[in-house]
Structure formats: structure tokens, C-alpha cells
C-alpha positions, -999 to 999 in steps of 0.1 A, spaced: 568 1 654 539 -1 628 514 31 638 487 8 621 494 -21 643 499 3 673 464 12 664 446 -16 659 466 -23 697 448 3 712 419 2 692 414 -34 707 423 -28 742 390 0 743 367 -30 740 380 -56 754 359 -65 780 389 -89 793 408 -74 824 437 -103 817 434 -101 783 435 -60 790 468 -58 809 483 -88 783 479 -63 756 489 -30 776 522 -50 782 532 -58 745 524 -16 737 544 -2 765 576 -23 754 569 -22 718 568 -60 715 564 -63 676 565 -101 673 539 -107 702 514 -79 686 523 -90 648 510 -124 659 478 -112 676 465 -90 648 485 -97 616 457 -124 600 425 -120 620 402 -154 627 378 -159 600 352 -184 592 376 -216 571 362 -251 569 349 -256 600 341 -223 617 366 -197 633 393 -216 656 426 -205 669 446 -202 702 433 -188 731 453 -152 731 443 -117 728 438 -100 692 418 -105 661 443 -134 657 432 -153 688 405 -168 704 393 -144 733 361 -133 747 360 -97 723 366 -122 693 336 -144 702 310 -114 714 321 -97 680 318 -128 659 281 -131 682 269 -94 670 278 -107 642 249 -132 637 226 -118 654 231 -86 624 238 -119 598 201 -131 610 182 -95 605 199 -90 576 179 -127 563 145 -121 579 149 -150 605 133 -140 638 153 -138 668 123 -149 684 134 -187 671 162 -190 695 197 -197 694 209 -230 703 241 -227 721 271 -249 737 304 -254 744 328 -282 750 349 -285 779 384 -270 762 406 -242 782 379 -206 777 351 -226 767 328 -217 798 337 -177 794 332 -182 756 301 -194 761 288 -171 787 302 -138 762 275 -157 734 247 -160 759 248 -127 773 255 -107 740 228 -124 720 202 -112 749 219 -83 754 208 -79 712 174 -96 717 177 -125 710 162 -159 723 187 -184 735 185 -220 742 213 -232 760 228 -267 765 233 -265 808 267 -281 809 297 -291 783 285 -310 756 287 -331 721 293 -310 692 262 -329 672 238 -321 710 238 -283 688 228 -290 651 204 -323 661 187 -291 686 184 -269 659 164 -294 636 149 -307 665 136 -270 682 136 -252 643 157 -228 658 174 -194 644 207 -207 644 232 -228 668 266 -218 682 293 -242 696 324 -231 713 346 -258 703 377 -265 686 375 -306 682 403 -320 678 427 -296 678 461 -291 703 451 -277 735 459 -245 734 433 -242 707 395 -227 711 369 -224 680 328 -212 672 314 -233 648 281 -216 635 250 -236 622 220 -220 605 185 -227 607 185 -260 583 214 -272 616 244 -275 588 275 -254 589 269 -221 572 286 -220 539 293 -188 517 287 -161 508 274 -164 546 301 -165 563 318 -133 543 287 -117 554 288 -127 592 330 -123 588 314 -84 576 293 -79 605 323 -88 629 344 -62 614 315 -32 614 310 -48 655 309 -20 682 304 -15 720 275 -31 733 257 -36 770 252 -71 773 224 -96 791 218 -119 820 202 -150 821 179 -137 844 162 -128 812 128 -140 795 151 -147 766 173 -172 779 160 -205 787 182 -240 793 174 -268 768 149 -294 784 160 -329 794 133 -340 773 151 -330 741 184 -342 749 169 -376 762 153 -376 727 186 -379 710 195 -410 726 156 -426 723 162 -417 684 198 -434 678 194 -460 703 166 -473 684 180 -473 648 208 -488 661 201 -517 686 205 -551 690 182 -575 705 212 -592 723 248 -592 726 272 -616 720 309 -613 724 333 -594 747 327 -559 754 334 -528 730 363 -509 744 357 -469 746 370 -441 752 363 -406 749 394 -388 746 391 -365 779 368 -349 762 325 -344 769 315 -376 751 316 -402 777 286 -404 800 267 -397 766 285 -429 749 278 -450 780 243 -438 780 239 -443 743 253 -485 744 237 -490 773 198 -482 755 209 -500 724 220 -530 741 256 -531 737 282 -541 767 309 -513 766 337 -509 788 359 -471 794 392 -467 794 387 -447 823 423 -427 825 407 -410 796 370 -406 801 367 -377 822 369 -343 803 404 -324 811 411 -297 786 450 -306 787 443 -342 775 472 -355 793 476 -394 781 472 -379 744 499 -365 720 473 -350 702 436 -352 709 426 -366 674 421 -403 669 439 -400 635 472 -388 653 499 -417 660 500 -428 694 466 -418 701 448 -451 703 477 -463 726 458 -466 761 426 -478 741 441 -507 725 461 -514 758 430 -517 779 409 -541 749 438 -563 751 432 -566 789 394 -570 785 396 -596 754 380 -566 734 376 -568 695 367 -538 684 378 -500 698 353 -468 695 371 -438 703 355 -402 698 372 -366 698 370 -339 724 337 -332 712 328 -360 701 320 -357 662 347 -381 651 349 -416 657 381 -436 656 381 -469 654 404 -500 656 397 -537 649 408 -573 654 427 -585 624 435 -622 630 455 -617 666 464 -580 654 450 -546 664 445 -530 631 436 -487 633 410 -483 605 418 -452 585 388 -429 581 381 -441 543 381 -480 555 353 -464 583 333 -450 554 332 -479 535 318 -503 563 293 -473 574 283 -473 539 280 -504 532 254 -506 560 234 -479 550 230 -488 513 219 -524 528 194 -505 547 180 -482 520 183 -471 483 158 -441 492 180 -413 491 216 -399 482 250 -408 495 281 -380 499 314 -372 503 343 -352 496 370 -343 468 393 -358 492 378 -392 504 381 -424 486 365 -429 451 349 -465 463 319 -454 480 307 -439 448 311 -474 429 291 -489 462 267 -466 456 263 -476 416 260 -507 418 230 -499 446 212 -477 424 216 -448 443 237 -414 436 271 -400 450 271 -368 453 308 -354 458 315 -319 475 341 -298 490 362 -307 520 343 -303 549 309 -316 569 292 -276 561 287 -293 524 286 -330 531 257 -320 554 236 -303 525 242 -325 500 218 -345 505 190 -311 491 156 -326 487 162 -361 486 172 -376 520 212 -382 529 214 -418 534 249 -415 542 277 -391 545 315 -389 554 350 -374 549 381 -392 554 389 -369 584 370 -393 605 338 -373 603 302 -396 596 265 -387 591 245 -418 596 212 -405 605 197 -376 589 186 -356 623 221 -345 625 232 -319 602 272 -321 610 289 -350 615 282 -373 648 309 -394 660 283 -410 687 256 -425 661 283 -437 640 300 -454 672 265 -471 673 266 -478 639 296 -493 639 288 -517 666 259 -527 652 273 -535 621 308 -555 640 274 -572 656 254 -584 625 288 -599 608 296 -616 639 258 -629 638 269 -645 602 302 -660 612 323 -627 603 345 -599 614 347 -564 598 381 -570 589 366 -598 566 342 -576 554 364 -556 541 385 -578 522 346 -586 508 343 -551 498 376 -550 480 368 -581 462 341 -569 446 347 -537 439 389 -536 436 414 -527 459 413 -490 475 445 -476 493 441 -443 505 463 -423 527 478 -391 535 509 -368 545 512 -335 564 535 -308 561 530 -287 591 542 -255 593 555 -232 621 561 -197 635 547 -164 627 551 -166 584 534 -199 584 505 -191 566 529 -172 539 550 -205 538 521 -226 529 505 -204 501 544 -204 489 542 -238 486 509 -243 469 520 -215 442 545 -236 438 527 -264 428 502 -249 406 533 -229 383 556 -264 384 539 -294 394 555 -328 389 556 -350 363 557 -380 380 556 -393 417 561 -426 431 569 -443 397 533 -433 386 528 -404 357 511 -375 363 483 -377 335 462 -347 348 466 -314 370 436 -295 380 435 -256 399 410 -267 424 407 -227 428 395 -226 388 366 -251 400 365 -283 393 332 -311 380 311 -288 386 324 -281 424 327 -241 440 364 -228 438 388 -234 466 423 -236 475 440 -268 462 449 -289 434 446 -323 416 469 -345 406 453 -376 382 467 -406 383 449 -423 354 430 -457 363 459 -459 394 443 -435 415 444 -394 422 464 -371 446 449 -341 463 470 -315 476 452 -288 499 457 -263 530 440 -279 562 410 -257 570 422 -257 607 458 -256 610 489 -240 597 494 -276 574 492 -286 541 476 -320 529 484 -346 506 452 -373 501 463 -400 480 442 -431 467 457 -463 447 434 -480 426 440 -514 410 438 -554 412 471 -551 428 485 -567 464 482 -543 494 513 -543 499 522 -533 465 499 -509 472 513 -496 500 550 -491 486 534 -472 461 517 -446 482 551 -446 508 568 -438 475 549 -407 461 548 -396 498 584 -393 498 584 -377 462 557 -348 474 581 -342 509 608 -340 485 587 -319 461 575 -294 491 613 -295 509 598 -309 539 
């Protein structure tokens, strides 16, 4: 066996301050297990799109309680090292996912055990709960233990700065540093003057805020159908429609928070199957329009009537009807979204008079992009929406408000979202957008994936679905103006674009397509199944 990975073992083991964890590790030396210890130390956690996430194991590779207190020295030496006083506070939370109570108690105690202030959420909550606190407190920083929508076995630490967006580089190289110089350290209690619970008052001021932008003087119609995924936004939503007026009902074998999310294949609203019970129970109530949020509650999913069918709104078709609303409300300000999202909010936002700016995949830029001008509206096709500018991540709940109020106003005039979409399209041409994954497994699947992409950037195709290839762009050699990362462009001339990238999260690569034309949907749609089957072909999937 590998005396370096033997070391690192060992090395490991010293400071774990996990007893399971401990005698997990101790095992795999004593027998020499080389798969087991490859896969716990090989490619340590670090800070991709959305934070650090991972499975819950031992190792740099997993998420465990010596990965998050190292990744917590971390900020509190990242901090220092900027000037920002301690003093400030940490906002902190957790979802309700398998190891997010010990995560969270390792980030409490080691940030007082350092000195510094901590302001904890008392019991599981939303993801946005952390970066709406750290605008609303101007704290140091906030830290979430949370891996959204990810497969159970997953865990994650999202890290927010003191403007309450995602931190972005060279900031998380240089809290990614910090964990690596970490040592042994004697951590706090919450007996201390440094720890303090955040107030009801500031969490009830959450709801008084979107309640109120979003509310409607009466309702008409059958009740909203909800659900929150068996994860920590429930009570929250049903709080949330009941101050803004709106009559929801629960699908209530998936409203409590269970960290095995048992009625789900996956517990991601974009994932097949996953709006199964949901649209079950609205048919029951006579519902016509589905909110569903994530685990933790920063995604919305939705699905509407369409004539006498349920129709599951892709995250783009979301975007468009969220902004649409908020360009109605406002032209004072910016709109945003990604490399990867559809193309027609930035015509919307022309022909409003206000800019699109476009960023890298990923809310830690969407939520900044606004700079000194206020962010009207933000989103990313991964169902992820920023409709009021308080929250500095995405915030599945405010856009569930959103939405209703918007299903509410068309019905008001005589229409239906699904109408207004066909609206949108007329005027501004028709938008397809979709996407394929290519997951990959076992212990080389990070190898097989970058084996892939090299692939594509030294022989990319000429043609896919019938459609030329006109341009290819290194998304890694920047591109209009946009940082270097890890994917590439495919143009399409005036019929669209593909995308190709690593997912930020998993071990999976991603194809974003978008047709563009005065063509039929369904036209449309055999076009995009076609280049699909072209790219699986391309990648041997």
C-alpha cells in the first residue's frame, strides 16, 4: 500500500475528533483496504459551485465533523486575514440531512473556540434563513450545512461573506489554503458570551418582508398544492401563504423533514418522478398550479395546468414568467443569469430598457451581479430564483410567492400561466431549452469526466442533430468577457447554442441546449431529442 496514503490515514485519524469515524478508519489501515482509503483521501472536498459537498464518510474526501471544523478554522483565519471583525458574528444553520446537527454543532463550537461571535438559527432551517440574516444582522459571514438537493447520503457547507452572497475566488483558494495549514484546536460551548440564538424577531421579519411584496388582497380559485420535499421548508411555506393571502394545501406524506426522503427518487424537483405525489394530490384537490421546494428550500419546482394536462415547467419557462413579473414591476435596476440559462430573458429585458447581465454557472455570481445597481431579478435554469434583493442566494420560498401571485393576477385578467407563456413566445420567438446528463460512477469518475471533456475541446463535432456547428468556444480560455472555467460552447448560429460542462456538485457532465426560431414546438423538440442522442453518442454514454 501507498506509504503516502498510509500517512495521510494516520495523519487523519490523530485529529479526528470522531470516535465512529476513528475506529472506521483504524479498520481500513489494519487490513490494508486500498480502495476504501483511495476513496476517502484521493480528491479532497474543495469549494466548486456551490460550496464543499460530498458523502457523509471519513477523509478529506468526505463529509465528516474534522472536514467541517477544518474548513471552519478555515474562515475564521480567511476573515483575519481580510480585516473583518469576528466581533460581527457568524450566521450559522443547517438543514435537516443525515450529520447536519453534529456538523453544525463542530461550526459553533470551533468558531468560539477561535473567538468568534456566532449567531445561530435554533433549529433546521431554509438555506436563504442564512444569507437574508447576514444582510439583515451585517454579519461577518454565514455558514450552512446543507447539501440541497443532492442523494441522501450527501452532506455540504456553503459559505456566504459579509455582502450574504456565495464567496467567489480567489476566496475560496484562500479559505481551501487555510483548511489545509488547519491544526488541533480546543473548542467552545455555547455557554459562551459569543454564542447567541437568532431572535424570533428577525426570522419573523423575513416573512413580514415577502409576504408583503407578494400578497394578494383576495383569493380566487382552488388551493395551491405544496410540498416541501421532506425537507425544512414546510411550516415556513405554510406560514409564508398564509400572511400573503393565499389558500395552500400539503401533500403531507412529504412535508415533514426525513433525511432519507422516502417517497422521492431523488430529492430535486428537476429529477423524473419527483413531482409524482404532488401532482397526484392537486388532482384530488382540483389544484391548478404545484409549488414544490428542495430539501432546503432554495429551489422551487413548479407544475401547471395546461388545458386538462399537468405540465412540469422546466426551470428556464420558471425564469421567464418570474421575469416577466419583475420587469412589469420595475425598470430600476439589472436583470441576471447564467451562460447556461436561456437567451430570452435578455431580449425581455431589451425591449424593457433594462440590462442582462450574464455570469458564470452558479447563484455565488448571479447574486453579485447585480454590483451597484439593484438586481431586479436573477435565475439559473437549475431551478434557482432571486426575486427580492434581501436575499443574496437564491430563495425557493419568495419565488413560490412570486409565482402565485403572478398565476393570481393572470387569472384576475381571464388567463393562465400556460397562456402566458405562449404570449411570451409570441412576441419574442419560440425558446426550447433543455438538457442531458451523463453521470458517472465509481472511484475514477472524476478522471472519466475530465476524459471526456478533453475530448471535446481536441475533437468536437461538426454537426449534431441535423444542425452545424458554426462556433466552439474553450469556456476555460474565457469567454464575452466572463472568468475562466471548465466547459465549452457549441454555437448554433441563429438556431440556438449548446453548453457542455462538469456539474459543480456531482460526478456528471451537462449538456444545456436552447433552440431558437419561428418554428412549431414540436419541431422544436425533435430537434433538441436529436442532438441529445448525437452528444450521448459523441460521449459513449
Amino acid at each position: 500500500m501507498s506509504e503516502e496514503l498510509i500517512n495521510q490515514a494516520r495523519a487523519w485519524l490523530a485529529d479526528d475528533p470522531d470516535e465512529v469515524s476513528r475506529k472506521e478508519l483504524q479498520h481500513f489501515i489494519d487490513e490494508g483496504n486500498v480502495v476504501e482509503l483511495t476513496k476517502r483521501f484521493a480528491l479532497p472536498l474543495t469549494f466548486g459551485t456551490a460550496g464543499l459537498r460530498g458523502p457523509v464518510m471519513s477523509g478529506s474526501a468526505g463529509m465528516n465533523r474534522l472536514t467541517v471544523r477544518k474548513a471552519t478554522q478555515a474562515v475564521a483565519a480567511w476573515l483575519a486575514h481580510e480585516g473583518i471583525d469576528p466581533a460581527k458574528g457568524v450566521v450559522v444553520g443547517r438543514d435537516a440531512r443525515h450529520g447536519s446537527t453534529e456538523f453544525n454543532d463542530e461550526v459553533v463550537t470551533t468558531l468560539i473556540g477561535l473567538g468568534v461571535r456566532v449567531l445561530e438559527m435554533p433549529t433546521p432551517a431554509p438555506t436563504p434563513f442564512v444569507p437574508y440574516l447576514v444582510r439583515r444582522l451585517e454579519a461577518a459571514a454565514g455558514i450552512m450545512v446543507t447539501a440541497s438537493h443532492n442523494p441522501k447520503q450527501d452532506n455540504g457547507y456553503k459559505l456566504y461573506d459579509w455582502t450574504g452572497s456565495q464567496i467567489i475566488p480567489p476566496h475560496d483558494k484562500t479559505v481551501e489554503a487555510f483548511m489545509d495549514a488547519a491544526g488541533s484546536l480546543s473548542p467552545g460551548d455555547r455557554s459562551s458570551s459569543l454564542h447567541q440564538e437568532v431572535s424570533v424577531a428577525d426570522v419573523e421579519s423575513y416573512y413580514t418582508l415577502m409576504a408583503s411584496r407578494f400578497t394578494v388582497t383576495s383569493f380566487d380559485g382552488p388551493p395551491i398544492t405544496y410540498s416541501a420535499f421532506h425537507g425544512v421548508g414546510g411550516h415556513h411555506m405554510v406560514k409564508l401563504f398564509e400572511k400573503a393571502g393565499f389558500q395552500a394545501s400539503v401533500v403531507q406524506e412529504q412535508f415533514s423533514p426525513d433525511p432519507e426522503f422516502p417517497s422521492l427518487p431523488f430529492p430535486n424537483p428537476e429529477e423524473s418522478g419527483a413531482m409524482d405525489a404532488s401532482i397526484g394530490h392537486a388532482e384530488r384537490i382540483g389544484s391548478r398550479l404545484i409549488l414544490a421546494n428542495d430539501p432546503d428550500a432554495d429551489r422551487l419546482g413548479v407544475a401547471i395546468r395546461d388545458d386538462s394536462q399537468w405540465r412540469i415547467l422546466k426551470g428556464d419557462e420558471i425564469g421567464w414568467l418570474l421575469g416577466y413579473q419583475a420587469l412589469q414591476e420595475s425598470t430600476e435596476g439589472v436583470v441576471a443569469t447564467t451562460i447556461v440559462s436561456s437567451t430570452l430573458l435578455a431580449k425581455m429585458a431589451t425591449r424593457a430598457g433594462v440590462e442582462c447581465r450574464t455570469t458564470l454557472t452558479g447563484f455565488k455570481w448571479i447574486g453579485r451581479a447585480g454590483g451597484n445597481e439593484e438586481l431586479l431579478f436573477g435565475y439559473e435554469e437549475a431551478l434557482g430564483y432571486a426575486v427580492d434583493g434581501h436575499v443574496g442566494d437564491k430563495d425557493g420560498m419568495s419565488a413560490a410567492l412570486a409565482l402565485a401571485h403572478l398565476d393570481q393576477s393572470m387569472a384576475a385578467m381571464g388567463k393562465s400561466l400556460a397562456k402566458l407563456l405562449d404570449e411570451i413566445a409570441g412576441e419574442f420567438g419560440l425558446h426550447v431549452t433543455d438538457q442531458l446528463s451523463i453521470r458517472f460512477s465509481g472511484d475514477d469518475s472524476q478522471a472519466q469526466l475530465e476524459q471526456k471533456m478533453d475530448l471535446l475541446r481536441s475533437q468536437p463535432p461538426t454537426s449534431v442533430g441535423g444542425l452545424l456547428i458554426g462556433e466552439v468556444a474553450d469556456l476555460a480560455q474565457g469567454f464575452r468577457g466572463l472568468s475562466s472555467t471548465n466547459g465549452m460552447w457549441l454555437g448554433l448560429g441563429a438556431s440556438g447554442r449548446i453548453v457542455v460542462r462538469p456539474s459543480g456538485t456531482e460526478p456528471k457532465l451537462k449538456v444545456y441546449i436552447e433552440i431558437v426560431g419561428e418554428v412549431a414546438r414540436t419541431a422544436a423538440a425533435e430537434t433538441i431529442s436529436a442532438i441529445k442522442t448525437d452528444m450521448s453518442v459523441f460521449f459513449g454514454a
